[in-house]
VMD Tcl script that builds the backbone (N, CA, C; Angstrom):
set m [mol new atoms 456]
animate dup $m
set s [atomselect $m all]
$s set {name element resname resid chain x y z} {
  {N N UNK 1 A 49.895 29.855 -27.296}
  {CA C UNK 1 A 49.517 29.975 -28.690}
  {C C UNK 1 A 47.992 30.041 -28.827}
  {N N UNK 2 A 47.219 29.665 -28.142}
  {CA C UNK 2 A 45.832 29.068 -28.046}
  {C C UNK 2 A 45.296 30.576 -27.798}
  {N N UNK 3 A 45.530 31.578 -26.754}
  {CA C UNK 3 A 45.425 32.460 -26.118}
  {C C UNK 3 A 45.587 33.586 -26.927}
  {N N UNK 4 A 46.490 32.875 -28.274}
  {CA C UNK 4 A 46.815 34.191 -29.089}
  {C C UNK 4 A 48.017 35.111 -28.721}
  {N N UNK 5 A 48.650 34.866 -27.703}
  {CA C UNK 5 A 49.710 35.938 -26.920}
  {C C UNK 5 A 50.839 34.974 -27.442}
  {N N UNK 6 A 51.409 34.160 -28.663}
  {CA C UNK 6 A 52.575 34.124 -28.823}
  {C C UNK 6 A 52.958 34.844 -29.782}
  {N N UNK 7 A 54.306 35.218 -29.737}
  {CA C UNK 7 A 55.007 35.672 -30.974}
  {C C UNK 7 A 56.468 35.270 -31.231}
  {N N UNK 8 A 56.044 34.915 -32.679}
  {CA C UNK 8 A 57.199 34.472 -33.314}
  {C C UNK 8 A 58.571 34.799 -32.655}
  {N N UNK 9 A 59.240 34.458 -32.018}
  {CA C UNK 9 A 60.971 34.842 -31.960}
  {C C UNK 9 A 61.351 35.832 -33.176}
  {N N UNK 10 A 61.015 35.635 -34.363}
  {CA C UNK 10 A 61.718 36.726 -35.259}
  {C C UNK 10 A 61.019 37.872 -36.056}
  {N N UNK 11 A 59.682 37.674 -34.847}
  {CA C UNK 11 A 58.879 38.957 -35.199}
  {C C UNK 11 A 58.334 39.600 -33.614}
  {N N UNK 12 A 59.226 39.682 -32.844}
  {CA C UNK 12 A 59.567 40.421 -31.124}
  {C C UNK 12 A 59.715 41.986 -31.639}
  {N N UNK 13 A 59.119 42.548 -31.234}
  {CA C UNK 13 A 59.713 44.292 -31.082}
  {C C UNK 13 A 60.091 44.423 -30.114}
  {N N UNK 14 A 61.390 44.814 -29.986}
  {CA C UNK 14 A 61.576 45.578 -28.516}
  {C C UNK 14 A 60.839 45.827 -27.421}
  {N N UNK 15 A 60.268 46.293 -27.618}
  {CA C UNK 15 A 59.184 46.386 -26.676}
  {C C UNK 15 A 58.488 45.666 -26.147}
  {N N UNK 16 A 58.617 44.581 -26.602}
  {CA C UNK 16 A 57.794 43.438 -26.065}
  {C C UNK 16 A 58.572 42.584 -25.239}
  {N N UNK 17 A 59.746 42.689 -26.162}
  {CA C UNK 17 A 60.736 41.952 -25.521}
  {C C UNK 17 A 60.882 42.085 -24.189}
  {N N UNK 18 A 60.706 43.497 -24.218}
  {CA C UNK 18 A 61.500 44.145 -22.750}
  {C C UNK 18 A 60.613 43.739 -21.228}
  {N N UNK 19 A 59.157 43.854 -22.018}
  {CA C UNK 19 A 58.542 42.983 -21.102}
  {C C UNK 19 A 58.647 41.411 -20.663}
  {N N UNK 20 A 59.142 40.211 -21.986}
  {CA C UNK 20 A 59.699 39.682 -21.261}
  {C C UNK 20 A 60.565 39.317 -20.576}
  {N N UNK 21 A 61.604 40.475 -20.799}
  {CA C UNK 21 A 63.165 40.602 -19.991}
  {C C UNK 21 A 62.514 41.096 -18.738}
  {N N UNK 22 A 61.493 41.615 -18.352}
  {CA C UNK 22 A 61.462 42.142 -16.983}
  {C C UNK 22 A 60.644 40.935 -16.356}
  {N N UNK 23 A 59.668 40.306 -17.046}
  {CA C UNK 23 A 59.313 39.076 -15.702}
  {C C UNK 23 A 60.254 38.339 -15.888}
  {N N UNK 24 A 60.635 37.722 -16.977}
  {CA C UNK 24 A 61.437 36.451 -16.840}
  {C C UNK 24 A 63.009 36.748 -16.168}
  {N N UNK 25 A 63.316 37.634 -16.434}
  {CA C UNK 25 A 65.037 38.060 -15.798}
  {C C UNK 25 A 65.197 39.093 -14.739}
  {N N UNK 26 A 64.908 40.328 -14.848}
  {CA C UNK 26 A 64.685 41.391 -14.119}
  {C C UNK 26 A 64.258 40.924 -12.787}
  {N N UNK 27 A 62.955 40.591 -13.101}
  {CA C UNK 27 A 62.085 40.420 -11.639}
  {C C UNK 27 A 62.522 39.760 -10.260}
  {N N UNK 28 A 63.558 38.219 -11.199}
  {CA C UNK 28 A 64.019 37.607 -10.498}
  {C C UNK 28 A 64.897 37.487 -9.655}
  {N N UNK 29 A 66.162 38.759 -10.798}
  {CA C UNK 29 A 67.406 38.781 -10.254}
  {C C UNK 29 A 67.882 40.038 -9.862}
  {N N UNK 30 A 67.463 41.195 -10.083}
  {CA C UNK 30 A 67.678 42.393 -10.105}
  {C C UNK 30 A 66.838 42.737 -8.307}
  {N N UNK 31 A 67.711 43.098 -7.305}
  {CA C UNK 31 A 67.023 44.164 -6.149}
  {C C UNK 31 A 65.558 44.885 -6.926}
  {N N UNK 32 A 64.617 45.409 -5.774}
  {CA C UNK 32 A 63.519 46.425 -6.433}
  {C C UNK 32 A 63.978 47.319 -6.407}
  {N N UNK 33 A 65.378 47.979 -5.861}
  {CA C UNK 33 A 65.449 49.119 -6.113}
  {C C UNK 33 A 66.118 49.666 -7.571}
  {N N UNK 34 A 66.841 48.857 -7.519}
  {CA C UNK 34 A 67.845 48.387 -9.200}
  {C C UNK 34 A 66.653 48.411 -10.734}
  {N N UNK 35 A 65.691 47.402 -10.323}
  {CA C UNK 35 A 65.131 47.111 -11.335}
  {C C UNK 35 A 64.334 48.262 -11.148}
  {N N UNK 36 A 63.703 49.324 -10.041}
  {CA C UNK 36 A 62.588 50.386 -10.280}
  {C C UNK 36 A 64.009 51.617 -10.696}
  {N N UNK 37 A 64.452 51.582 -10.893}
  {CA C UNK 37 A 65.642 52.573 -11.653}
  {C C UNK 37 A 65.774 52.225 -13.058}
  {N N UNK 38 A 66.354 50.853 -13.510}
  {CA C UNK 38 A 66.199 50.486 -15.054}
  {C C UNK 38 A 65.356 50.558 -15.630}
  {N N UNK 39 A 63.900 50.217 -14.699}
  {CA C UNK 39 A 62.591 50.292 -15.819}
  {C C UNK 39 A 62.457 52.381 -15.898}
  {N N UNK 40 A 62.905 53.060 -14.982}
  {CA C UNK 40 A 62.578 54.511 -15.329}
  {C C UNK 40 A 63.761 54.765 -16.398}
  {N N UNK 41 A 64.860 53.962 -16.615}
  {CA C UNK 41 A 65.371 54.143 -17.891}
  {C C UNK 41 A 64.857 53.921 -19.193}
  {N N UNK 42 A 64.341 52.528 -18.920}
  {CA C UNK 42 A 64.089 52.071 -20.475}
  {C C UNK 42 A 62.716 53.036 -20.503}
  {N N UNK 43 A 61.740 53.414 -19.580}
  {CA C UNK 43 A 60.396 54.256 -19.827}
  {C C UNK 43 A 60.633 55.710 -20.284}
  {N N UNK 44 A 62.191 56.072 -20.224}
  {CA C UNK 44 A 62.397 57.450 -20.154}
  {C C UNK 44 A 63.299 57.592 -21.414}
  {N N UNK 45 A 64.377 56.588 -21.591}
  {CA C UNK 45 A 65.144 56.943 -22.327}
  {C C UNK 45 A 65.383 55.635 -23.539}
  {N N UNK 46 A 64.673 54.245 -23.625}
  {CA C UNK 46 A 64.830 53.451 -24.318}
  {C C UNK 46 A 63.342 53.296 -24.938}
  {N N UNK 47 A 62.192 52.978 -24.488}
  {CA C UNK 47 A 60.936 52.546 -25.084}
  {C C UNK 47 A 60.802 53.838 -26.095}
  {N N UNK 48 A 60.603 55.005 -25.782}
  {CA C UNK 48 A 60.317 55.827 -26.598}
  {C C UNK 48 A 60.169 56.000 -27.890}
  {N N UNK 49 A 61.777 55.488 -28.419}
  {CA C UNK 49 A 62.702 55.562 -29.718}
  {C C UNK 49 A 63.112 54.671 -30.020}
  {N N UNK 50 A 62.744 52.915 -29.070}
  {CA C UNK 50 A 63.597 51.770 -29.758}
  {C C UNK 50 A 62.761 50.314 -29.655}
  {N N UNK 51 A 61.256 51.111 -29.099}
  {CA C UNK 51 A 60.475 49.334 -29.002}
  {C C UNK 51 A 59.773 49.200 -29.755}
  {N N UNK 52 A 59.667 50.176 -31.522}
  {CA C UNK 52 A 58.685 49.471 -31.958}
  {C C UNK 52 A 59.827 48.789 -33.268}
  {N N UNK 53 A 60.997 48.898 -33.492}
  {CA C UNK 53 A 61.608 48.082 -34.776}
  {C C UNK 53 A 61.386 46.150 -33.690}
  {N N UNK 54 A 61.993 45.495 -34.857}
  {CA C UNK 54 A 61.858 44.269 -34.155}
  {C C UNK 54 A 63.245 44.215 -33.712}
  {N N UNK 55 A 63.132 42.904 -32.861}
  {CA C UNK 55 A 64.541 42.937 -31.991}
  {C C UNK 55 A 65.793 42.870 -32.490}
  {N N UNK 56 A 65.438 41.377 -33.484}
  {CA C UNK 56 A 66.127 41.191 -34.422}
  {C C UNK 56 A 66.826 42.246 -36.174}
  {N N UNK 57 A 66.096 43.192 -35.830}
  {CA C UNK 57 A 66.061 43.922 -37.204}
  {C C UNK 57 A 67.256 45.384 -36.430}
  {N N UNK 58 A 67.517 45.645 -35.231}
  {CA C UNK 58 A 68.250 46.382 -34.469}
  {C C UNK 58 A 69.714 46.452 -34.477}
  {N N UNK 59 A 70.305 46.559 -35.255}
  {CA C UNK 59 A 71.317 47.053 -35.782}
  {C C UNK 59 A 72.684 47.940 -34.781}
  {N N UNK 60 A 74.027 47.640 -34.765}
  {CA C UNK 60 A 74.671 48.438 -33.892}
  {C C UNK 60 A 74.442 50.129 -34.492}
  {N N UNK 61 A 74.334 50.578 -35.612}
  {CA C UNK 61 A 74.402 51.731 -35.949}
  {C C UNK 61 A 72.853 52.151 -35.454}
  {N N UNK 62 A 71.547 51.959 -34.969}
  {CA C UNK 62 A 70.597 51.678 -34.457}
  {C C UNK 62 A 70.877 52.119 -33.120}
  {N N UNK 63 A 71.449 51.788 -32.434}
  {CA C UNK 63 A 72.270 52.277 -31.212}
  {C C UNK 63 A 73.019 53.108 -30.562}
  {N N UNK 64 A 74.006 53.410 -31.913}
  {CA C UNK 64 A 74.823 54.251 -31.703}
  {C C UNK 64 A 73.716 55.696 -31.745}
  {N N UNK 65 A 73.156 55.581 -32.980}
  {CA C UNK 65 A 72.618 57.066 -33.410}
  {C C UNK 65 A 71.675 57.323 -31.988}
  {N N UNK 66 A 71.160 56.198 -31.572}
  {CA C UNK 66 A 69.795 56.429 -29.844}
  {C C UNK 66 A 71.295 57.164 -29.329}
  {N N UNK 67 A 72.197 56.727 -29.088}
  {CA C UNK 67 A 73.112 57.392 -27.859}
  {C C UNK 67 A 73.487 58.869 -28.131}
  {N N UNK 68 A 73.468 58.731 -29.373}
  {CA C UNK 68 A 73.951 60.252 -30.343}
  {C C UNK 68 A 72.646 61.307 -29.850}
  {N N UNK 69 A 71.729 60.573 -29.886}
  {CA C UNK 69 A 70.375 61.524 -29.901}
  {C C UNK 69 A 70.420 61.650 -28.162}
  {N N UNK 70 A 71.002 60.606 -27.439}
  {CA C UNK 70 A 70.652 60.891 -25.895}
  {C C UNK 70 A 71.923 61.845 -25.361}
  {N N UNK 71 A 72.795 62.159 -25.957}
  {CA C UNK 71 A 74.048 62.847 -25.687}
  {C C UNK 71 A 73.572 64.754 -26.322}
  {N N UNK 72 A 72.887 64.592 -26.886}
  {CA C UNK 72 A 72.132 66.116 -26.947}
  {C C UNK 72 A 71.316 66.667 -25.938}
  {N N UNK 73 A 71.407 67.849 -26.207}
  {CA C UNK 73 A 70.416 69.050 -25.983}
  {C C UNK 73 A 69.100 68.396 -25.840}
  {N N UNK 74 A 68.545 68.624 -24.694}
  {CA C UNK 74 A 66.938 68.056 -24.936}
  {C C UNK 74 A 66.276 66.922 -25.004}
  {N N UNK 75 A 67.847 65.808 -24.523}
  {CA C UNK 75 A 67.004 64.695 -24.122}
  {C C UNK 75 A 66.727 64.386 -22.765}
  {N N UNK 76 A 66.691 65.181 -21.980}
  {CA C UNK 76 A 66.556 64.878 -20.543}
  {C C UNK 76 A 65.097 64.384 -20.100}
  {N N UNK 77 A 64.561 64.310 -19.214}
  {CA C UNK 77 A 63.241 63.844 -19.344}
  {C C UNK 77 A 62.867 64.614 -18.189}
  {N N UNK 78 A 63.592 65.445 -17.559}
  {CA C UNK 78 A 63.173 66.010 -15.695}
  {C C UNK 78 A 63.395 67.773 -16.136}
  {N N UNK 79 A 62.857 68.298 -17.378}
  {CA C UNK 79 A 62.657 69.713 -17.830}
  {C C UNK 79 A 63.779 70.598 -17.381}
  {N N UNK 80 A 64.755 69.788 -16.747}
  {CA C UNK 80 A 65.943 71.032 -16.700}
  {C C UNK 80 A 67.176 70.891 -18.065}
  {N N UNK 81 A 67.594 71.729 -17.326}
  {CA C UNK 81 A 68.850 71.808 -19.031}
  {C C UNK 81 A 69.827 71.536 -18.979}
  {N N UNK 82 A 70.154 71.042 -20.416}
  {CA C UNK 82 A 71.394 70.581 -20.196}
  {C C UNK 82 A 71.414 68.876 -20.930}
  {N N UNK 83 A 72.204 68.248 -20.683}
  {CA C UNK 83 A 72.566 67.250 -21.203}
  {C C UNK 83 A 72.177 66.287 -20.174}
  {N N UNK 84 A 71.926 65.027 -20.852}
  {CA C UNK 84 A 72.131 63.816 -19.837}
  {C C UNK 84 A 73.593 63.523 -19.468}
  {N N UNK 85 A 73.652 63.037 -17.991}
  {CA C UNK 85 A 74.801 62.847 -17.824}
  {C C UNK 85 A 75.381 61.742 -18.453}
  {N N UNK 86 A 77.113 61.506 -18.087}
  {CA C UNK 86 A 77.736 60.745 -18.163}
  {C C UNK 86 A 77.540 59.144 -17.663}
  {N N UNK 87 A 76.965 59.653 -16.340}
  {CA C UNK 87 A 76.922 58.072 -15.994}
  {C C UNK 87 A 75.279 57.867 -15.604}
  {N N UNK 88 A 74.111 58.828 -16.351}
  {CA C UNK 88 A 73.298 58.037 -17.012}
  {C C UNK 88 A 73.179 57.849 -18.129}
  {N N UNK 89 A 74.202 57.906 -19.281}
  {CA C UNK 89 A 74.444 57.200 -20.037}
  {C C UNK 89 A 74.946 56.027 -20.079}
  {N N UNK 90 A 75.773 56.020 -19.293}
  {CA C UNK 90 A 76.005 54.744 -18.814}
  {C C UNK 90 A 75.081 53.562 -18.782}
  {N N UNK 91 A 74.296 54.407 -17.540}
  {CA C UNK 91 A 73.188 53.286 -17.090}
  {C C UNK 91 A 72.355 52.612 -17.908}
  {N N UNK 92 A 72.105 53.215 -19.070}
  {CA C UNK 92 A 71.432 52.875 -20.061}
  {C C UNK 92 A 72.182 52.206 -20.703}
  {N N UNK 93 A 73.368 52.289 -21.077}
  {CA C UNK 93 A 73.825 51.375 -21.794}
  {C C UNK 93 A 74.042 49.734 -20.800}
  {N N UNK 94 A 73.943 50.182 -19.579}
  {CA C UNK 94 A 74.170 48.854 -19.051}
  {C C UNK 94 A 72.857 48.133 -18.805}
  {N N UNK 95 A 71.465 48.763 -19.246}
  {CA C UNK 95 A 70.613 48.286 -18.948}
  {C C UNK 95 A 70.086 47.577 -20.874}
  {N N UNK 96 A 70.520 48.212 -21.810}
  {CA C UNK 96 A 70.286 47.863 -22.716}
  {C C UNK 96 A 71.217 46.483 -23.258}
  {N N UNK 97 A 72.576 46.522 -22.613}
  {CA C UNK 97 A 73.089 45.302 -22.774}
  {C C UNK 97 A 72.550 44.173 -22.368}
  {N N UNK 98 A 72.126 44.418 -20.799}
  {CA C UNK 98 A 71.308 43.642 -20.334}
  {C C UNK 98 A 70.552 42.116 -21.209}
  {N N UNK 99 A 69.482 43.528 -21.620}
  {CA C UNK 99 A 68.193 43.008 -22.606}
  {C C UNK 99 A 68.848 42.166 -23.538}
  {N N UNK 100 A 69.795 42.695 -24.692}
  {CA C UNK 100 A 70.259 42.436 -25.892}
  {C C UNK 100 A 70.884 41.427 -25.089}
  {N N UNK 101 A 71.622 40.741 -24.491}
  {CA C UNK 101 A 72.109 39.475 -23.723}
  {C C UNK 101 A 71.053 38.256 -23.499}
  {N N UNK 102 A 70.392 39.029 -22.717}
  {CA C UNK 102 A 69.554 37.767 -22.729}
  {C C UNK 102 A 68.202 37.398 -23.831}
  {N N UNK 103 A 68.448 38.532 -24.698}
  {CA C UNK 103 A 67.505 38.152 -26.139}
  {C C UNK 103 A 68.653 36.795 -26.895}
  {N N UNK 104 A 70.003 37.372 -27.082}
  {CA C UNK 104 A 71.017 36.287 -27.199}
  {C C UNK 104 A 71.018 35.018 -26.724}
  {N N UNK 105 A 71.077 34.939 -25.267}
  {CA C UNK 105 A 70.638 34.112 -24.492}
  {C C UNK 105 A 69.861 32.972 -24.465}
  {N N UNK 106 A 68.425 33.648 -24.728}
  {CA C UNK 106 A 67.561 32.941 -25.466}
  {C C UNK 106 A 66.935 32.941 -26.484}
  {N N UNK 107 A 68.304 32.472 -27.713}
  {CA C UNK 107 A 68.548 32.294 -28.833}
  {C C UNK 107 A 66.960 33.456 -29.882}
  {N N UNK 108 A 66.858 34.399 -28.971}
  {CA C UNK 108 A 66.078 35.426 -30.119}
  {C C UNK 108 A 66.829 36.374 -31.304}
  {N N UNK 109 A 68.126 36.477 -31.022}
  {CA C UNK 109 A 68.811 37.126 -32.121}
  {C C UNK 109 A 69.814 36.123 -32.194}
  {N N UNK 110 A 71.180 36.665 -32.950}
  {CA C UNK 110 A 71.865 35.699 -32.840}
  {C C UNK 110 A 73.430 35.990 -32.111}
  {N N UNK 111 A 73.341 37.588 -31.898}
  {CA C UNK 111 A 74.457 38.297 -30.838}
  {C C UNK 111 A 73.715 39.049 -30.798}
  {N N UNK 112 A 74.139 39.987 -29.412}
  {CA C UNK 112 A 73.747 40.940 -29.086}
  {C C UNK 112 A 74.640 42.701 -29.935}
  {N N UNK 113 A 73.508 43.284 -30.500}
  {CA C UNK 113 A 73.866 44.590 -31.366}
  {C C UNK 113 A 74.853 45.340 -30.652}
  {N N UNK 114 A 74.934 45.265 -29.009}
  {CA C UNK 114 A 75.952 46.122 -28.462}
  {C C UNK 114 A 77.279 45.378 -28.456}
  {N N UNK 115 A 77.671 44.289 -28.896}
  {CA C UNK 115 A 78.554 43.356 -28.373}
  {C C UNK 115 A 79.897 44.223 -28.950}
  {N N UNK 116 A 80.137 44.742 -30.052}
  {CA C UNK 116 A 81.286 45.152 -30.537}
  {C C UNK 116 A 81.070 46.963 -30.015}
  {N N UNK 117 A 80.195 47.521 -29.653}
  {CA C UNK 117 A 80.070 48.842 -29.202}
  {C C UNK 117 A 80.887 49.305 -28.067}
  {N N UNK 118 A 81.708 50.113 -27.659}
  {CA C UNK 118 A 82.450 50.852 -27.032}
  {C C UNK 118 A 81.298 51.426 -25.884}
  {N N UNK 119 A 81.770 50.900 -24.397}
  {CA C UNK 119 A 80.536 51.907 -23.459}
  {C C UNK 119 A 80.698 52.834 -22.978}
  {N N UNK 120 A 79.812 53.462 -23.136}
  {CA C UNK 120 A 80.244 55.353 -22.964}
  {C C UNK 120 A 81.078 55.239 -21.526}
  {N N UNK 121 A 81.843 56.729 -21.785}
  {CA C UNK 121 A 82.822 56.783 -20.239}
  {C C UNK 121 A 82.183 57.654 -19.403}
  {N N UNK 122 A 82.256 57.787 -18.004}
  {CA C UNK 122 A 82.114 58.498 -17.282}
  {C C UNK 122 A 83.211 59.302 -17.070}
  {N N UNK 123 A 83.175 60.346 -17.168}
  {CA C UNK 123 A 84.024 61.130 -16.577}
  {C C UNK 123 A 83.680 61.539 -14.947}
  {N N UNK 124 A 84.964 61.696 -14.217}
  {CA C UNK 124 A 85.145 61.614 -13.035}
  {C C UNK 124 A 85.525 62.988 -12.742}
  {N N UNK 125 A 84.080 63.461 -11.602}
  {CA C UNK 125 A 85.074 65.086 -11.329}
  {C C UNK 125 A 85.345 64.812 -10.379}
  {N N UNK 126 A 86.339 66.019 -10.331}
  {CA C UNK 126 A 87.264 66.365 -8.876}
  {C C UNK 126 A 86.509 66.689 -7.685}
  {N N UNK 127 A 86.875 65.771 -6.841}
  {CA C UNK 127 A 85.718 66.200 -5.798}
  {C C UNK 127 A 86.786 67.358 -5.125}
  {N N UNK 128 A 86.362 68.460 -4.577}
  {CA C UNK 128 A 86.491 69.270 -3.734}
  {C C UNK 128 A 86.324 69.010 -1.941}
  {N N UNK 129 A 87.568 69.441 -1.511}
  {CA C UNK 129 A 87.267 69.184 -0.428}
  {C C UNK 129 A 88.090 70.142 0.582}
  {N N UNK 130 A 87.251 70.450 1.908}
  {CA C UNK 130 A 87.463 71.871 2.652}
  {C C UNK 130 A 89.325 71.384 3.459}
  {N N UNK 131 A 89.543 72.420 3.163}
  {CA C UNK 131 A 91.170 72.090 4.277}
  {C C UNK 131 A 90.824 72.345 5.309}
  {N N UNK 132 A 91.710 72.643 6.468}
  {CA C UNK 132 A 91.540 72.614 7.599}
  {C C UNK 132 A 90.531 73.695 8.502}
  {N N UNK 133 A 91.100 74.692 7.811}
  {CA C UNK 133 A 90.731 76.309 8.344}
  {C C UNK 133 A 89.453 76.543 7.861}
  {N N UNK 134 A 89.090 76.000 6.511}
  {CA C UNK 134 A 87.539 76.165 6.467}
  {C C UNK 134 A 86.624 74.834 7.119}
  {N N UNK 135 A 87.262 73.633 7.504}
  {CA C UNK 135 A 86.248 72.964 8.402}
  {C C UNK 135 A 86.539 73.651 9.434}
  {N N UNK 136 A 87.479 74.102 10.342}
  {CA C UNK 136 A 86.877 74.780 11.632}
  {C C UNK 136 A 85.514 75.477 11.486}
  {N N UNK 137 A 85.794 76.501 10.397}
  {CA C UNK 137 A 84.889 77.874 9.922}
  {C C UNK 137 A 82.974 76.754 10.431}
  {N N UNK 138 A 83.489 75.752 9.467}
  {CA C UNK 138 A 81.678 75.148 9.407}
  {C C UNK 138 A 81.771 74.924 10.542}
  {N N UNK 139 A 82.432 74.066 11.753}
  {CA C UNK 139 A 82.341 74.061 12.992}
  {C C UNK 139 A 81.859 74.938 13.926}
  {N N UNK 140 A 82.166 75.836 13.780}
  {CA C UNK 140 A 82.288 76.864 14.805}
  {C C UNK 140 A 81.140 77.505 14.426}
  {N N UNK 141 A 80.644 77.689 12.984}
  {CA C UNK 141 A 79.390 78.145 12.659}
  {C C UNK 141 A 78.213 76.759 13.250}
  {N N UNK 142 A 78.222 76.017 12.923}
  {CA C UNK 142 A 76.876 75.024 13.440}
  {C C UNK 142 A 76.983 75.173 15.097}
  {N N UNK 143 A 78.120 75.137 15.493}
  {CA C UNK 143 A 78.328 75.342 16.851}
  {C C UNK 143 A 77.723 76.858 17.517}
  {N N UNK 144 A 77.633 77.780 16.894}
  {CA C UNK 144 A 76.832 78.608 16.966}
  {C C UNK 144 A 75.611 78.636 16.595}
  {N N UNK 145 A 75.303 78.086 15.771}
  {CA C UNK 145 A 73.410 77.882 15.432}
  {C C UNK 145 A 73.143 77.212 16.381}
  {N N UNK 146 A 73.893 76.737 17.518}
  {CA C UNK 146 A 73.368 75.174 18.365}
  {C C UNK 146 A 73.984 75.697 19.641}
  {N N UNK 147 A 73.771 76.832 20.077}
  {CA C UNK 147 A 74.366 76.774 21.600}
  {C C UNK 147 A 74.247 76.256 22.658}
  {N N UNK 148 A 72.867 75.344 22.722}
  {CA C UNK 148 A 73.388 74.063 23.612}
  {C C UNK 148 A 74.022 72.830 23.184}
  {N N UNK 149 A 74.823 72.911 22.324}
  {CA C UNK 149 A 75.577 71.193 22.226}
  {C C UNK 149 A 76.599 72.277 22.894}
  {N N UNK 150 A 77.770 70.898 23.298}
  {CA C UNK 150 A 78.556 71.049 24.003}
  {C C UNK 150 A 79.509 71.420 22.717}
  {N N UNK 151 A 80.427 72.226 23.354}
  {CA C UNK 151 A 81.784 72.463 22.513}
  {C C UNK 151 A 82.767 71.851 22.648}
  {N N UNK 152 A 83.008 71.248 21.792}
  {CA C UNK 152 A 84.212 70.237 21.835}
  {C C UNK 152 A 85.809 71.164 21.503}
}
mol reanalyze $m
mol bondsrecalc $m
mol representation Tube
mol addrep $m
């Protein structure tokens, strides 16, 4: 308080928050590889559009419409086209529960805005896979780019 760096519990923006969700929770418990993936979420697809309301003032319809806007045309952040996927939508939603949990947690709201929200699905494609006659085919081709391995 002395320092000037407190803030009220019911005047947190997002954004601030999120910083203290990443030393106080993140840092601790999350792998670096986990947590350097969530923070390129929330930098890519959450801070943008959701850290300056306050935490408390964040609303499920607040949420829904961010997912509405991340399920379009043009929200990608890596200049190719097309849509964000399925299961980085996901990810975001599992990284935003996260936050909203442990703002709950420690009694900064009073539930978390995603708690009654539905989490997006992934859809699952069909993986493809070679039958017999075309794995020979790749065989016999690498086996030719490689005429010294042995032929099995």
């Amino acid at each position: 308080m002395e320092a000037g760096e407190y803030i009220a519990p019911e005047k947190i923006k997002l954004g601030e928050f999120i910083k203290e969700w990443r030393e106080k929770y993140a840092e601790r418990n999350l792998s670096d590889k986990i947590l350097y993936k969530q923070w390129q979420l929330i930098e890519n697809h959450i801070s943008p559009h959701l850290s300056h309301p306050r935490l408390d003032q964040i609303k499920p319809i607040h949420i829904l419409n961010h997912f509405d806007y991340l399920s379009q045309e043009g929200a990608r952040k890596d200049a190719k086209p097309g849509k964000l996927s399925d299961a980085t939508l996901y990810e975001i939603d599992k990284v935003l529960r996260s936050i909203f949990n442990r703002a709950g947690e420690w009694q900064l709201i009073k539930a978390s805005s995603l708690r009654n929200i539905k989490r997006p699905k992934v859809q699952k494609k069909e993986m493809n896979y070679l039958d017999e006659q075309e794995a020979r085919k790749v065989i016999q081709a690498l086996n030719e780019m490689n005429p010294t391995r042995n032929k099995d």
